[in-house]
N, C-alpha and C positions, 0 to 999 in steps of 0.2 A: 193081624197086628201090623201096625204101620213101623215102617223102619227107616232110616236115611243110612246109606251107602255111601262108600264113593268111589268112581270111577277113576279116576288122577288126582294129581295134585291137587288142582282148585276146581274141579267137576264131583259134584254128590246127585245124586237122585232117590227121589223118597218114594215109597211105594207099599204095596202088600207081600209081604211078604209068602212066595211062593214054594222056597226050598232054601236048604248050604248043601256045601258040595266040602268035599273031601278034605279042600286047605284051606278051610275057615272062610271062606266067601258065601255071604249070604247073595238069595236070588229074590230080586224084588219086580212087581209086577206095577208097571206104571200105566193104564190103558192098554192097551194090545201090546205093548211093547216089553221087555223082559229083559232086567240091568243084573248083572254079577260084579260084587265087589265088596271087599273089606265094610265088616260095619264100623260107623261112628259112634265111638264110645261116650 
């Protein structure tokens, strides 16, 4: 499942979702690369 996050204020990145971790921060996988951050409701 695809998800969009975001990393700060005006930074999100969308990806596959890989994992969430403990304090509600989903982990999304964007090519080799791998974002943690609140999801966008």
């Amino acid at each position: 499942m695809i998800r969009t996050i975001t990393l700060g204020k005006y930074i999100t990145a969308q990806g596959v979702v890989v994992g969430s971790l403990p304090n509600g921060k989903l982990v999304v996988r964007d090519g080799n690369l791998e974002y943690a951050g609140f999801p966008v409701s």
